[in-house]
C-alpha beads as a LAMMPS data file, in Angstrom:
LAMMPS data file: protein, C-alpha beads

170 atoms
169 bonds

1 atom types
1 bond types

-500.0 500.0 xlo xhi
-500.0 500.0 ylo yhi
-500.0 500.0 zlo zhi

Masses

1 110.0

Atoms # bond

1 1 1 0.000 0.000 0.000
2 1 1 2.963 2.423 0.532
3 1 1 4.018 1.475 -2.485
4 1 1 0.188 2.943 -4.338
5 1 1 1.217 6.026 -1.773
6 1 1 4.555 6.945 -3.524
7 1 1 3.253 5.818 -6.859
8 1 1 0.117 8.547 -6.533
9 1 1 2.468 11.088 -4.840
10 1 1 4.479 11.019 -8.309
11 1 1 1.755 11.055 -10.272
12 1 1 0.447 14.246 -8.534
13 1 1 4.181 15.720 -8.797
14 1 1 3.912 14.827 -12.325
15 1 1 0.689 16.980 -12.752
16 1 1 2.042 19.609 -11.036
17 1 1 5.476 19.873 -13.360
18 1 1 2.786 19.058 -16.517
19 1 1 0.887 22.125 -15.190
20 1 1 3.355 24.431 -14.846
21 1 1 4.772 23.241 -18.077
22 1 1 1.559 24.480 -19.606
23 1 1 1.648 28.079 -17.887
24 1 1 5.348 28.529 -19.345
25 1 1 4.392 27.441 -22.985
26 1 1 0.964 29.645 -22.799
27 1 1 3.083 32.561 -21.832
28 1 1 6.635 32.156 -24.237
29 1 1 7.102 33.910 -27.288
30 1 1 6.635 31.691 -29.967
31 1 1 7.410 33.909 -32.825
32 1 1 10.851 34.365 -31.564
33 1 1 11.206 30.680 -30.717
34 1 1 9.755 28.942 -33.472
35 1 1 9.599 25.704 -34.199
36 1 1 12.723 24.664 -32.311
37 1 1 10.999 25.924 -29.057
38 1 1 7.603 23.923 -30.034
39 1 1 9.857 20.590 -30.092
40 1 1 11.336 21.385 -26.726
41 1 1 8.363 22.148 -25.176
42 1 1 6.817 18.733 -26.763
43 1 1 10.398 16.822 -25.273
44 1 1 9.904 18.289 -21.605
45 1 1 6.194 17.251 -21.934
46 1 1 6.945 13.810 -22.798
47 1 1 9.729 13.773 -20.326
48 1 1 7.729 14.105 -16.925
49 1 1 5.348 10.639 -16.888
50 1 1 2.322 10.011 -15.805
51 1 1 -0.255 11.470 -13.905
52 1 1 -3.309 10.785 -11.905
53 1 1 -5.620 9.122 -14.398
54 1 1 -8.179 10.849 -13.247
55 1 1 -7.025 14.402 -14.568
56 1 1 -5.114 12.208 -17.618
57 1 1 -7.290 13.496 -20.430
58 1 1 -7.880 16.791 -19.245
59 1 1 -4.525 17.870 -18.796
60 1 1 -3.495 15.770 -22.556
61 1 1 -6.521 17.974 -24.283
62 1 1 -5.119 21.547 -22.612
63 1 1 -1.633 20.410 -23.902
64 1 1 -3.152 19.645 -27.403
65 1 1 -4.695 22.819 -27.529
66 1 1 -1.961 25.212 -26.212
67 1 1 0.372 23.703 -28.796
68 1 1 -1.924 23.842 -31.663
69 1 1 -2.045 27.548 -30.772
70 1 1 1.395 27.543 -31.344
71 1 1 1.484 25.939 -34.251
72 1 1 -1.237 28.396 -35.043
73 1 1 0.462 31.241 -34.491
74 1 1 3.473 30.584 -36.397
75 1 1 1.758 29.385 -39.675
76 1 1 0.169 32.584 -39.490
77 1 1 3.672 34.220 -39.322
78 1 1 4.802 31.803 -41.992
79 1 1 2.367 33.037 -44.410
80 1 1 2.633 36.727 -44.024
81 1 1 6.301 36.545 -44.059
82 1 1 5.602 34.002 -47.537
83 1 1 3.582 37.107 -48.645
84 1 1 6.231 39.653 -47.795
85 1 1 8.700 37.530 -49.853
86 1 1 6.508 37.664 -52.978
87 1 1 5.765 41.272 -52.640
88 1 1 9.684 41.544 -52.884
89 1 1 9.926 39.054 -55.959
90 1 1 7.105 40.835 -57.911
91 1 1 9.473 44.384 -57.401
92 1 1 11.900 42.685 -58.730
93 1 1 10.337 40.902 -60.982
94 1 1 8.468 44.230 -62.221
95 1 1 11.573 46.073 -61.991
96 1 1 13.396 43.748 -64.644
97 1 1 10.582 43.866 -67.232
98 1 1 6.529 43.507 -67.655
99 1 1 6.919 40.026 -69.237
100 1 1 8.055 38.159 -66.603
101 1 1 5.615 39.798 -64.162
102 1 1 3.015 39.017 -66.304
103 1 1 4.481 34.751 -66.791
104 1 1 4.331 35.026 -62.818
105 1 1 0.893 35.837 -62.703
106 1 1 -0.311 33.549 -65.781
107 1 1 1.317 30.385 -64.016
108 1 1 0.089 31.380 -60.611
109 1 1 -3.576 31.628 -62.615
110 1 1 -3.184 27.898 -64.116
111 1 1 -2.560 27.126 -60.506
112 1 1 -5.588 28.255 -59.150
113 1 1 -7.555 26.816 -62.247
114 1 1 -5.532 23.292 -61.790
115 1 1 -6.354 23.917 -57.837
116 1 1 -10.022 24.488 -58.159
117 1 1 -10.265 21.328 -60.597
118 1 1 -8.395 19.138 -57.871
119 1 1 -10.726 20.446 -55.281
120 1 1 -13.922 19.655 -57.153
121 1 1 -12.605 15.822 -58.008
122 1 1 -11.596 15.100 -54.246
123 1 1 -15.282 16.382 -53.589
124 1 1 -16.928 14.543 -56.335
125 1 1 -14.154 11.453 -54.830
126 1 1 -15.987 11.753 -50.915
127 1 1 -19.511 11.007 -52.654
128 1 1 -18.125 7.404 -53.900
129 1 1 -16.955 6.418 -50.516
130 1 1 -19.165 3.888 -48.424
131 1 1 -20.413 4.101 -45.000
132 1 1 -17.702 1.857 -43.124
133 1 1 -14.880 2.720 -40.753
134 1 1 -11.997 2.406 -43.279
135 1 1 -14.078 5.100 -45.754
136 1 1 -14.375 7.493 -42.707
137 1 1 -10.805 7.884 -42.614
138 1 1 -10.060 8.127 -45.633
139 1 1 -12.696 10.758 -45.949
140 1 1 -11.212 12.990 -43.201
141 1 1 -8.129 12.568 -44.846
142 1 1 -9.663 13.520 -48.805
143 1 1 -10.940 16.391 -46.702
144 1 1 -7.765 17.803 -45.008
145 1 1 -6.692 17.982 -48.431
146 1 1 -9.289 19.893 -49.901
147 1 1 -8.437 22.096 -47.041
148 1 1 -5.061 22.351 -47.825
149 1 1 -5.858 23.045 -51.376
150 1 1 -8.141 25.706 -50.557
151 1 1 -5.261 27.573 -48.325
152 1 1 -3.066 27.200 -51.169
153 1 1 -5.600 28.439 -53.601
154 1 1 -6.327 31.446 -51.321
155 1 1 -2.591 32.229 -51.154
156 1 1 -1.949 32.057 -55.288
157 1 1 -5.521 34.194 -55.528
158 1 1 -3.475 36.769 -53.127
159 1 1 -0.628 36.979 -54.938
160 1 1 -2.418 36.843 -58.073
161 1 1 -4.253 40.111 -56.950
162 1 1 -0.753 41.822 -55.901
163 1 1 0.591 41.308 -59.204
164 1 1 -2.556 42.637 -60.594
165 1 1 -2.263 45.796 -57.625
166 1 1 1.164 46.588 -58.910
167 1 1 0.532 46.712 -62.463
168 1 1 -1.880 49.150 -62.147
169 1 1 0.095 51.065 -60.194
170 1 1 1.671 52.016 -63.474

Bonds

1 1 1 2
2 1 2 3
3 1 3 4
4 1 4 5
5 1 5 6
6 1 6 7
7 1 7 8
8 1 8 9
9 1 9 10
10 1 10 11
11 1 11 12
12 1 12 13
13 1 13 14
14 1 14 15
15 1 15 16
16 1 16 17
17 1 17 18
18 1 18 19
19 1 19 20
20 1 20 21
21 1 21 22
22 1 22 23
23 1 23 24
24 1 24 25
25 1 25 26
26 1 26 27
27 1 27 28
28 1 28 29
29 1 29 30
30 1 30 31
31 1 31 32
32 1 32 33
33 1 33 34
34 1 34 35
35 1 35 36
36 1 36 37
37 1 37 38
38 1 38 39
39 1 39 40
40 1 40 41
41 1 41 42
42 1 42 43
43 1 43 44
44 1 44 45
45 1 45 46
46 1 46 47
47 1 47 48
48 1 48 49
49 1 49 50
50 1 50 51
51 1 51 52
52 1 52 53
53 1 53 54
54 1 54 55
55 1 55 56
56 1 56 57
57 1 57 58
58 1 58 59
59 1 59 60
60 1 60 61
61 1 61 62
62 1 62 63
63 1 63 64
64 1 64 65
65 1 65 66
66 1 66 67
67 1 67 68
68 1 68 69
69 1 69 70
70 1 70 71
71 1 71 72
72 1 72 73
73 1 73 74
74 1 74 75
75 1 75 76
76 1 76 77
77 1 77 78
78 1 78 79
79 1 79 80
80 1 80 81
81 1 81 82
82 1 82 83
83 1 83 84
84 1 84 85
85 1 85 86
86 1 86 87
87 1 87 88
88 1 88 89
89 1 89 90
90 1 90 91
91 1 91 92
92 1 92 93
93 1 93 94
94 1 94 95
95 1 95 96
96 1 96 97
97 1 97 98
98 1 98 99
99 1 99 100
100 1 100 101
101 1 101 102
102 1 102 103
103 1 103 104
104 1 104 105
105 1 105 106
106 1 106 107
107 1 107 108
108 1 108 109
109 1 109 110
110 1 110 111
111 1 111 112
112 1 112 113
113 1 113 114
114 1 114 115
115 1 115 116
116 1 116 117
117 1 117 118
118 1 118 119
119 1 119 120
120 1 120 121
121 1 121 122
122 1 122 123
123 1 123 124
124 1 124 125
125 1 125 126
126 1 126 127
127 1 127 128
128 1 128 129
129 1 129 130
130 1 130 131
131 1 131 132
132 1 132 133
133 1 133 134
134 1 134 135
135 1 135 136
136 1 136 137
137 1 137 138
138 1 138 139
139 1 139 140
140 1 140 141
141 1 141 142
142 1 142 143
143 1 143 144
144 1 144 145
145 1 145 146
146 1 146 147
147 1 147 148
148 1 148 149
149 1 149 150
150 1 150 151
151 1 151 152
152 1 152 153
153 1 153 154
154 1 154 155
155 1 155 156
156 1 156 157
157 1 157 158
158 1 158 159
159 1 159 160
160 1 160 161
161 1 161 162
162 1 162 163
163 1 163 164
164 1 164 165
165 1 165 166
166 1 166 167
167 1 167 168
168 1 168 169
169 1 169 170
């Protein structure tokens, strides 16, 4: 029975060091950390054990959700510094002649056309897939895609747009 005792009495340490743990990632700076600093975080997490089974899933789904913040947050960075980039390439790109501004946009516009045609086949794909467990997967995974083809459609219509923006600018 002492041995339960010390057994629960690390458990309980455990939740305390998984708590805290939580309080430093909600409060770092992620944007200076980056990636790197997600990974530690998710090392130190995995370092500490168990805890009380009782408070196991509660504590798991705060973790999951402070780190998808994270990973949140810096995608969102990611893709306005990705914006920031082209705005830079389409100067340049303007500043060395119209043409290859204008080859810039016309393959980022077959993108979005070859984009919107993948997205309406993986839709049209869902429809054929039966009612079982093994099609339920694979439909959550057809539709992360679409998802992920939508972002990346939304980022080429951006940039798209910009190019358009700084030709009339002339």
């Amino acid at each position: 029975s002492r041995h339960f005792a010390a057994v629960d009495d690390q458990y309980g340490e455990n939740l305390r060091r998984k708590e805290a743990l939580l309080e430093e990632m909600a409060a770092a700076d992620i944007l200076a950390g980056g990636f790197e600093m997600i990974r530690d975080f998710q090392r130190r997490w995995g370092e500490i054990g168990f805890v009380p089974i009782k408070q196991k899933e509660a504590i798991q789904k705060r973790y999951k959700e402070v780190v998808d913040k994270m990973f949140d947050t810096l995608r969102g960075s990611e893709r306005d510094r990705s914006m920031d980039r082209f705005k830079e390439k389409v100067s340049s790109l303007k500043a060395s002649g119209d043409r290859r501004l204008r080859t810039e946009r016309d393959r980022l516009y077959n993108k979005v056309r070859q984009l919107e045609q993948d997205i309406a086949l993986l839709e049209n794909n869902i429809g054929f897939f039966s009612k079982s467990k093994n099609a339920e997967a694979m439909i959550a995974e057809v539709r992360a895609k679409i998802e992920r083809a939508k972002q990346e459609m939304q980022a080429a219509i951006e940039k798209v747009k910009l190019i358009d923006q700084e030709e009339n600018k002339e």
